[in-house]
N, C-alpha and C positions, 0 to 999 in steps of 0.2 A: 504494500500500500504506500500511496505516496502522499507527500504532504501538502503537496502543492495543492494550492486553492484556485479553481478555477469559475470564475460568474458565468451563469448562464448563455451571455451574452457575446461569450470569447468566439472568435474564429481565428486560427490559424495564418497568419499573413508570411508573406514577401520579406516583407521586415523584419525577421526577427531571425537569430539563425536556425537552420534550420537542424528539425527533431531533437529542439530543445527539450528539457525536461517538461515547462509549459506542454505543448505540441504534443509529445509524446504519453502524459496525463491525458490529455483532451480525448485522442482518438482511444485511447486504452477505455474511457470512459464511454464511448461513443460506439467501440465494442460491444463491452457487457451491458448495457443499456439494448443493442440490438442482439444479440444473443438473448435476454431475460425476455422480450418481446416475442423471439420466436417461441421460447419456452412457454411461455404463456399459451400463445394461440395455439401449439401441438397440445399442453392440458386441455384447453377449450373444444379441441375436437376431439383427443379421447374420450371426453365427459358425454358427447354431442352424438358421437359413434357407439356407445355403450347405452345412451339411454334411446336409442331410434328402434322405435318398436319394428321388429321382424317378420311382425305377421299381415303381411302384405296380400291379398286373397287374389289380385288383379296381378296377372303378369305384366303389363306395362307399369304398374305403377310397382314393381317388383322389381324389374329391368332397370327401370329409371333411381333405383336406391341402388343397387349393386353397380352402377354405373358411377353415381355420385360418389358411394364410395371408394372406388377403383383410383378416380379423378382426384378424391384427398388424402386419400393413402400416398400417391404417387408425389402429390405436393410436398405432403410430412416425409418425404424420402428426400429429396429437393433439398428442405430447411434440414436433415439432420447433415448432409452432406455437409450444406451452409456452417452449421455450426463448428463442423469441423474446421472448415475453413477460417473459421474466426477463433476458434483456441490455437491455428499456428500462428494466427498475425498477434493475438496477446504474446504469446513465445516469444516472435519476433523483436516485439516491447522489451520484453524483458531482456533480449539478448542482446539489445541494441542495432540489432539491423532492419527494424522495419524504416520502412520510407526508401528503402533503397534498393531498385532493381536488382534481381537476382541475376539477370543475363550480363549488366552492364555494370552494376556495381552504383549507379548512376543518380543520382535521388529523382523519386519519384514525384511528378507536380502536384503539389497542395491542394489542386483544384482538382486531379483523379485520385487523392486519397480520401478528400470530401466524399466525392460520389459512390466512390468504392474502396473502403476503408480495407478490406484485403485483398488488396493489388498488389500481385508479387511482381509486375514489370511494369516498366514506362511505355508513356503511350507507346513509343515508337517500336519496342521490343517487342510489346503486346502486336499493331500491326503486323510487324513484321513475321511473328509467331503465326497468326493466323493467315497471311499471305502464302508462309508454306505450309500449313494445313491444305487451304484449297488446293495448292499444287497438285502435294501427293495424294489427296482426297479424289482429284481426277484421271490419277493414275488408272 
């Protein structure tokens, strides 16, 4: 835990250097803030999915529940994926290299760690990455 106090009202700038302790508090908090969120909404559907009565008499409206749930199961796989994803970028926090491109070593911009707080590459790396995805994808 850290000591730093951060207001509400903080964003991340240009000016200040960069994955300062400030900075590095923020997103850490920004983090588990959206991790305790996803956690939440997976409770809210097992509660949702446990109390949905089963005895359905109509087969479309049978079909139409076994479908729904297919569609939020598949989500809730999605978000635990997600979560993983966000307990390596806390790691990262803690080990001192988030913010900084894995490909390039490079720091990543402020304004795609806003967006997407576990970005393990800069934008350019990211393109670049997916450019040869399609490549060999059209192999």
């Amino acid at each position: 835990m850290s000591d730093i106090v951060i207001d509400e009202s903080y964003r991340p700038s240009e000016d200040e250097p960069f994955m300062s302790e400030r900075q590095r508090e923020y997103f850490r908090r920004k983090l588990l803030n959206w991790k305790e969120d996803i956690l939440r909404e997976s409770r809210e559907t097992l509660v949702a999915l446990q109390s949905e009565s089963e005895n359905h008499p109509d087969l479309a409206d049978r079909a139409s529940s076994e479908t729904d749930r297919a569609i939020e199961l598949r989500a809730r796989d999605r978000q635990r994926k997600l979560i993983a994803k966000i307990e390596a970028a806390l790691l990262r926090i803690e080990d001192g290299s988030y913010g900084y491109c894995e490909e390039t070593g490079e720091p990543i911009s402020l304004k795609r760690l806003e967006a997407r707080p576990i970005a393990t590459l800069s934008l350019e790396a990211q393109e670049r990455h997916e450019r040869n995805e399609r490549v060999y994808r059209d192999d």
